[in-house]
C-alpha positions as CSV (number, residue, x, y, z in Angstrom):
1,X,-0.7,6.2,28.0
2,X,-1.6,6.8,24.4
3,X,-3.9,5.4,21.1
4,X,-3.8,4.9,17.7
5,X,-6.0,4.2,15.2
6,X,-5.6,2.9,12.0
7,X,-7.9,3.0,8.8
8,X,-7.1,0.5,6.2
9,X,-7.5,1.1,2.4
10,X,-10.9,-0.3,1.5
11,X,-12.6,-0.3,-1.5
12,X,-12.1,-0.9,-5.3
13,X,-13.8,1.7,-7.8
14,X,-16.2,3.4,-5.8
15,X,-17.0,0.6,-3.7
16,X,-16.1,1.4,-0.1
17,X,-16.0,-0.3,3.2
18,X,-14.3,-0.4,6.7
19,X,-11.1,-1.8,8.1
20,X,-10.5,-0.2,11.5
21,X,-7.6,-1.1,13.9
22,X,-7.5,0.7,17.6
23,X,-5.2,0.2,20.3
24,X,-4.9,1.9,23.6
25,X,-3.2,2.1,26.4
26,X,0.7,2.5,27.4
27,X,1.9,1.6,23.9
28,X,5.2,1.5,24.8
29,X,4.8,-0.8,27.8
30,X,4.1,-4.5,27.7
31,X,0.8,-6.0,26.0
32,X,-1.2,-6.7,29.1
33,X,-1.1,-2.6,29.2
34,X,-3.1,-2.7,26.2
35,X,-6.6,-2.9,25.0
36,X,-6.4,-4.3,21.0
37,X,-9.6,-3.9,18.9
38,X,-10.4,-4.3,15.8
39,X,-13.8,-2.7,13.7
40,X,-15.3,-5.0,11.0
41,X,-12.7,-6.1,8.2
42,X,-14.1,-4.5,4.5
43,X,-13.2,-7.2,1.8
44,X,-12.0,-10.6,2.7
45,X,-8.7,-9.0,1.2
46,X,-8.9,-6.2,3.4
47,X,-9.5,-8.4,6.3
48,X,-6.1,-9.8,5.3
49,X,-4.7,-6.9,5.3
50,X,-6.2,-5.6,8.5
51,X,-4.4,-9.0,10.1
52,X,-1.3,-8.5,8.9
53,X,-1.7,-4.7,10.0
54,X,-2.2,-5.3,13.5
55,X,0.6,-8.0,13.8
56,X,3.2,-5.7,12.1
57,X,2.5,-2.2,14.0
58,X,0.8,-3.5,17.0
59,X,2.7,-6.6,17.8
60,X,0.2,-8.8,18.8
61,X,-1.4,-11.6,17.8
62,X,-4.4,-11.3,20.4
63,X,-7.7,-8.8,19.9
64,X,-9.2,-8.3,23.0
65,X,-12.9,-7.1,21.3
66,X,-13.7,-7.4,17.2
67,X,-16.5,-5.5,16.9
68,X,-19.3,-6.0,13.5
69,X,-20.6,-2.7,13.3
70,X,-23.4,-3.9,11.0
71,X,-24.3,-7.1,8.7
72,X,-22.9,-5.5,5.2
73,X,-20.5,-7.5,3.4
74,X,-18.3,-4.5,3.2
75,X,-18.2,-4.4,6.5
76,X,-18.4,-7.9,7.5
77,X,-16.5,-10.1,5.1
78,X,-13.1,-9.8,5.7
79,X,-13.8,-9.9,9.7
80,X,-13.4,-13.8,9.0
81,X,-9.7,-13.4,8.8
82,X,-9.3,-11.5,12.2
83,X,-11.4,-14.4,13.3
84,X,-9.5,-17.0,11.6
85,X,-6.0,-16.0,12.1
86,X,-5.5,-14.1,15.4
87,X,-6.9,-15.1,19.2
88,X,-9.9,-13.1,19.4
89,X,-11.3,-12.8,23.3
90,X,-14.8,-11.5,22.2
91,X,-16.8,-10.4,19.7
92,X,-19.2,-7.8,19.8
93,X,-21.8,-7.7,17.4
94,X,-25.7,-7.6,16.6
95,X,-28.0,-10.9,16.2
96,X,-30.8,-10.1,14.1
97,X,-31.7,-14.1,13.9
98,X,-32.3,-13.7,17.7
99,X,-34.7,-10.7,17.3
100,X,-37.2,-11.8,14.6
101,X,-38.1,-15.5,13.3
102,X,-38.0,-13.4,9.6
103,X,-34.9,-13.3,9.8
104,X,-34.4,-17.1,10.1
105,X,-36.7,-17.9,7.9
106,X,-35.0,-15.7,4.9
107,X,-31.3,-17.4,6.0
108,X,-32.8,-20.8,5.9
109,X,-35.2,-20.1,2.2
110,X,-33.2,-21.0,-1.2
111,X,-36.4,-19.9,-3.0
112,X,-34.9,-16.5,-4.1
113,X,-34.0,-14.5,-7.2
114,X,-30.5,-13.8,-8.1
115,X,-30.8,-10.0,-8.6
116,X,-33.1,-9.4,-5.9
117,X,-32.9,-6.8,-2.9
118,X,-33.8,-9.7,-0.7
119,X,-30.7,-11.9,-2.3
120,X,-28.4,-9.2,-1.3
121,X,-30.0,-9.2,2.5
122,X,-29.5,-12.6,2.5
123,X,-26.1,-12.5,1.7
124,X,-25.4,-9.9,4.4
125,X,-27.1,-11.3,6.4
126,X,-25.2,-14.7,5.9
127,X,-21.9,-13.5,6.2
128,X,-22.6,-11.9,9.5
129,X,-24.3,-15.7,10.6
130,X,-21.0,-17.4,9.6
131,X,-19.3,-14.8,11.8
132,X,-21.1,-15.9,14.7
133,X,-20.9,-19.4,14.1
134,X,-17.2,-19.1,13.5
135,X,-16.7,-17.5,17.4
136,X,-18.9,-19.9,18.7
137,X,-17.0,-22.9,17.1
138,X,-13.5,-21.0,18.2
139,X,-14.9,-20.6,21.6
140,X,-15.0,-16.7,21.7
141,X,-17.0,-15.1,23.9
142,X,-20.3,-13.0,21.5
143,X,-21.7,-10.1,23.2
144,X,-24.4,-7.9,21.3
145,X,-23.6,-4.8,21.9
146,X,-26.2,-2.4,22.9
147,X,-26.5,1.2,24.8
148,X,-24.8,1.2,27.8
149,X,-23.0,-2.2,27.4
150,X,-19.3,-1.1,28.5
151,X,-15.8,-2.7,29.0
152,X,-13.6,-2.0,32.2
153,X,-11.2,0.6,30.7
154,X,-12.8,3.7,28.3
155,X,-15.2,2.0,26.0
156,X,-19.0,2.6,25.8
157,X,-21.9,1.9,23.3
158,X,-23.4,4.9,22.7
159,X,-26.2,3.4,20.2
160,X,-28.4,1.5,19.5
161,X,-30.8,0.7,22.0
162,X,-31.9,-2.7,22.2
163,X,-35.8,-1.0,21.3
164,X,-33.8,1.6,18.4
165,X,-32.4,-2.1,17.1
166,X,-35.4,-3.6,16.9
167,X,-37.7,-0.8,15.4
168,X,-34.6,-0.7,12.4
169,X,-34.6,-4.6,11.8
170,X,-38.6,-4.2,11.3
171,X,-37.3,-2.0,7.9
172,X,-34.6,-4.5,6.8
173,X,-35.7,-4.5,2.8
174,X,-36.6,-8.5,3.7
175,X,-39.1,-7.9,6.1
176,X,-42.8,-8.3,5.6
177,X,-44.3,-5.3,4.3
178,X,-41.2,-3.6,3.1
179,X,-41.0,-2.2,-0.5
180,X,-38.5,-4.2,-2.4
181,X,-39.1,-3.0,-5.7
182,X,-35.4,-2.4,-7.2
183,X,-36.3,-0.5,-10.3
184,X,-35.0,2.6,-9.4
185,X,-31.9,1.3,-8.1
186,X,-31.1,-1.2,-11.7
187,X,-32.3,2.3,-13.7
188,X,-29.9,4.2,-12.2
189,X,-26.9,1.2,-12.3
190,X,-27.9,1.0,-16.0
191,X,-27.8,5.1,-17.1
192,X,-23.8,5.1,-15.4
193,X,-23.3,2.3,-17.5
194,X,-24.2,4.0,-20.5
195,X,-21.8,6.9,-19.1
196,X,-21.1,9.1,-16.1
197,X,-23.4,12.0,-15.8
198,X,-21.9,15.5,-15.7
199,X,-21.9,16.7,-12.3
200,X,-23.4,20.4,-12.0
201,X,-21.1,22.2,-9.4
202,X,-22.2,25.3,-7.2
203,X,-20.7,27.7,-5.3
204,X,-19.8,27.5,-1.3
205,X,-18.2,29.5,0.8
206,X,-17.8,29.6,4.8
207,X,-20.9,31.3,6.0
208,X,-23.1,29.5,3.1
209,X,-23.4,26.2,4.0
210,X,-26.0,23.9,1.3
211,X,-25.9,20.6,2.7
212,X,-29.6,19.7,3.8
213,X,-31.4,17.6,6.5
214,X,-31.2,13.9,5.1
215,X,-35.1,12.9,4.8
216,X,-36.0,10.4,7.5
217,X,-35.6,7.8,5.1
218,X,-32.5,8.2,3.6
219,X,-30.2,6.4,5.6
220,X,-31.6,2.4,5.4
221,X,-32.6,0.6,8.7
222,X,-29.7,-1.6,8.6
223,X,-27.4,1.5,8.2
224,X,-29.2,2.9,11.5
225,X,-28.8,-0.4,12.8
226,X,-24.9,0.2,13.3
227,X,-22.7,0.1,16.3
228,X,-21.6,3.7,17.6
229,X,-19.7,3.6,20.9
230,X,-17.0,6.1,21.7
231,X,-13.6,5.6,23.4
232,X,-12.8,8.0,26.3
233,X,-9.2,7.8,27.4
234,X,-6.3,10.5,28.3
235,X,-9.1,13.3,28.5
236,X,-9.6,12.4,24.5
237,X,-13.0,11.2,23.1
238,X,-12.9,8.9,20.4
239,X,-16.7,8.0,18.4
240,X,-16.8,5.7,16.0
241,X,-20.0,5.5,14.0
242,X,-20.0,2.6,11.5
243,X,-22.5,3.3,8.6
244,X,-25.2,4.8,11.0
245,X,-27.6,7.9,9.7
246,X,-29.0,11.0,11.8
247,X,-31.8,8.9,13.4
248,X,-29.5,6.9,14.9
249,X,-27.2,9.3,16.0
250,X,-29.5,11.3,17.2
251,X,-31.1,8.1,19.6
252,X,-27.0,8.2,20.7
253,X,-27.0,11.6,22.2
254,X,-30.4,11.2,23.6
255,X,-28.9,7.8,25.6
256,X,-25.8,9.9,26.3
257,X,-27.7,12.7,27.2
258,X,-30.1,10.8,29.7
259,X,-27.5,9.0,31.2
260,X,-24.6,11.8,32.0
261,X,-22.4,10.7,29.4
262,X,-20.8,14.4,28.0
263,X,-20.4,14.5,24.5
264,X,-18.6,17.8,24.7
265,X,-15.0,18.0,22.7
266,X,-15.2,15.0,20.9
267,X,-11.5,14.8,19.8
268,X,-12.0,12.1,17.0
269,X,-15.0,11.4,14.9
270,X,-15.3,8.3,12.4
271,X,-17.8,9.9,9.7
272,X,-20.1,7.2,8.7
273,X,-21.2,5.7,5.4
274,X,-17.5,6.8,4.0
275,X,-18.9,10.4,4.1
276,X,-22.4,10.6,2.3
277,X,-24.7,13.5,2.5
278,X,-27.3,11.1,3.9
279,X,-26.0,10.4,6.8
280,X,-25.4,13.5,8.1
281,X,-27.1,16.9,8.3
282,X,-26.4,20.9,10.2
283,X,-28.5,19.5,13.3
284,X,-26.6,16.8,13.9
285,X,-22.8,18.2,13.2
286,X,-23.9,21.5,15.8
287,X,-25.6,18.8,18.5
288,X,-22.1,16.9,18.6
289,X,-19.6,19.7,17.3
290,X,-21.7,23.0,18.0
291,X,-22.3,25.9,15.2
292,X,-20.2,27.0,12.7
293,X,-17.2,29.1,13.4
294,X,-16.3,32.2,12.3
295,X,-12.8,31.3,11.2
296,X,-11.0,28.1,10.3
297,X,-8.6,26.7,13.0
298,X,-9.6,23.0,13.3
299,X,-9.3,21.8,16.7
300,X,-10.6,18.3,16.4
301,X,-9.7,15.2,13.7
302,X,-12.6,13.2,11.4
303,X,-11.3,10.2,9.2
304,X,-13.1,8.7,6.8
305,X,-13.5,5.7,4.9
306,X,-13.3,5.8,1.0
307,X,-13.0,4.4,-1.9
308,X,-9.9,5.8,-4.1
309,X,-12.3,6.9,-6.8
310,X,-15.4,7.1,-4.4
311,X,-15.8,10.7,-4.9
312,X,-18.0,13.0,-5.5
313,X,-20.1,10.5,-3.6
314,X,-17.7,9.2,-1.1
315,X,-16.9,11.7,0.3
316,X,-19.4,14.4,-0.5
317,X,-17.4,17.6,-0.5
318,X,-20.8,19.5,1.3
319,X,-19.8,17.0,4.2
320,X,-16.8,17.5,4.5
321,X,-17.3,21.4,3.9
322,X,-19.4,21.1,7.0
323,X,-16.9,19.1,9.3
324,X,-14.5,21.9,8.9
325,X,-17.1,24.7,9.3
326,X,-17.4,23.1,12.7
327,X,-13.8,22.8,13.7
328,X,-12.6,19.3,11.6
329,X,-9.5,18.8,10.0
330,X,-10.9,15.9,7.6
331,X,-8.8,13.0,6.6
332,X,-9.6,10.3,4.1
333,X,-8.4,7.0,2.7
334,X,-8.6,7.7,-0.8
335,X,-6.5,4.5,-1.4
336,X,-4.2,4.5,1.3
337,X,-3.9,3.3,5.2
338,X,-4.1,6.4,7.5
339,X,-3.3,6.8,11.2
340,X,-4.3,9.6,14.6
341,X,-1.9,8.5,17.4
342,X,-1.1,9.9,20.4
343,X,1.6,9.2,22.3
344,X,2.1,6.3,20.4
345,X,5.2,4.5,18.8
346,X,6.9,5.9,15.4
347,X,6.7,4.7,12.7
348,X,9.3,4.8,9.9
349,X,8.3,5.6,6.7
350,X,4.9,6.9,7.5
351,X,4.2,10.3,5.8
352,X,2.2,13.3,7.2
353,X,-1.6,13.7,5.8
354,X,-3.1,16.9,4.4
355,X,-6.2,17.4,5.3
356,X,-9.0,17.9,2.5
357,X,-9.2,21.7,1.9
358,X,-12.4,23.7,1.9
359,X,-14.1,23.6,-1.4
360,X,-15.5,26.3,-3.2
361,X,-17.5,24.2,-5.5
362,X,-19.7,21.7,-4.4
363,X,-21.9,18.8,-6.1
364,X,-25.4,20.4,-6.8
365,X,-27.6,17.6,-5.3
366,X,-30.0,17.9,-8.4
């Protein structure tokens, strides 16, 4: 019995996204001993990719669960390829449209600006709706996957709640009441036009850790909104997170908390938001990974998701300074497909990772 999990290369720039392949199971046995899955799909390219992926290294042309971690287009548009070219059995995602009559409204209202905040909902929110209606015309079974929801071999939803989902979709930027004022966001779009700014580095070093408690606000609701569910197979523990923030993580360990589910020696983490200071903070990282270490021996694997020139952003070196503080050995895309396996097939012509080192200098958030 064995896994292995692949990351596709997402992203152009510093535009990231997800493309996640997993399979478990006895990998070197026959299919039916297999559980496929695939998380989101990142570009429609990248959903290409992903297909092509899982038919070349996993020899299948059947995904048992797709899951939509969230209704972001770098998350969501190329899932219609999975959907579209493979046999899908189910697909595991959230329906906001079923939750709120706002949210049907918006999909079916043509009255909207081109450069708006609530354009760019809509659009998410649209590609997520053709998703559905794609399974539904294909005949695949849609399941929305909240806390507890399981399948019969390793797999549980961790977050959200069904009453975590719904207090997040009530701060979806289209939603009565919500600011939508995008100033801020075109002012700062326009000033790295005119030319990156210099980034101000300071000093780190193992016992001086600077990366701060995200504000309550700083991951958005439909960030928080995400999928997290963790695979538990072979005595390893497996969490994937999608683009989810500290409030929603932290609503994960409560539900695993209340309902016996250990979190202890998590073996792989998927960092969310292609590793952004916002979505993670100290509290968090010692809840799931427990304090920092005196010495650096990583015992425990974190991949992200990132574009090739995402950083200093993607990943934020304070983040990934605090994943190995806490035991990590950090991987990211960067550009390229990476893969954890274990006791899994080889694979000719795959190259070991580094990990990223521990950085003396990190971005000064000011």
């Amino acid at each position: 019995m064995g896994y292995e999990v692949d990351f596709q290369a997402v992203g152009e720039g510093e535009r990231s996204g997800d493309a996640i392949a997993l399979r478990y199971g006895s990998l070197n046995g026959p299919r039916a001993e297999q559980t496929v899955i695939t998380i989101d799909g990142g570009t429609r390219e990248c959903g290409d990719k992903l297909v092509k992926h899982v038919r070349n290294f996993y020899r299948t042309n059947i995904v048992d669960i797709a899951f939509l971690s969230h209704p972001d287009t770098d998350h969501a548009s190329g899932m219609r390829c999975v959907l579209q070219e493979m046999q899908v059995k189910q697909v595991a995602m959230h329906l906001p449209w079923n939750h709120s009559t706002d949210v049907h409204e918006l999909l079916d209202d043509d009255r909207v600006t081109p450069n708006s905040i609530r354009d760019r909902t809509k659009r998410n929110l649209a590609a997520a709706r053709e998703i559905e209606a794609l399974a539904r015309e294909k005949g695949i079974e849609v399941v929305e996957p909240f806390a507890g929801a399981r399948n019969n071999n390793g797999i549980v939803v961790l977050g959200p709640t069904k009453e975590f989902y719904q207090r997040m979709l009530a701060g979806f930027k289209f939603m009565p009441g919500v600011e939508t004022n995008e100033a801020p966001m075109i002012l700062a779009k326009y000033l790295k036009m005119l030319g990156e700014r210099a980034v101000n580095w300071i000093q780190e070093h193992w016992l001086k850790e600077t990366l701060l408690e995200p504000a309550d606000n700083a991951t958005k609701p439909e960030n928080n909104s995400s999928v997290i569910f963790m695979l538990e197979t072979e005595g390893k523990k497996l969490v994937f997170t999608g683009d989810a923030g500290v409030l929603a993580l932290e609503s994960a360990a409560d539900f695993a908390e209340a309902n016996g589910i250990s979190l202890a020696n998590i073996t792989f983490f998927d960092v969310p938001h292609h590793g952004s200071r916002k979505n993670l903070g100290p509290k968090i990282l010692d809840r799931l990974f427990g304090s920092i270490r005196s010495y650096d021996q990583p015992n425990w694997t974190a991949y992200i998701s990132a574009a090739k020139d995402g950083e200093p952003k993607h990943p934020h070196r304070k983040v990934t300074n605090a994943l190995r503080r806490r035991g990590g050995a950090v991987y990211v895309t960067a550009g390229q497909n990476i893969r954890l396996h274990y006791n899994a097939p080889v694979r000719q012509g795959w190259s070991i990772l580094q990990p990223i080192p521990f950085y003396t200098k990190v971005e000064d958030d000011d």
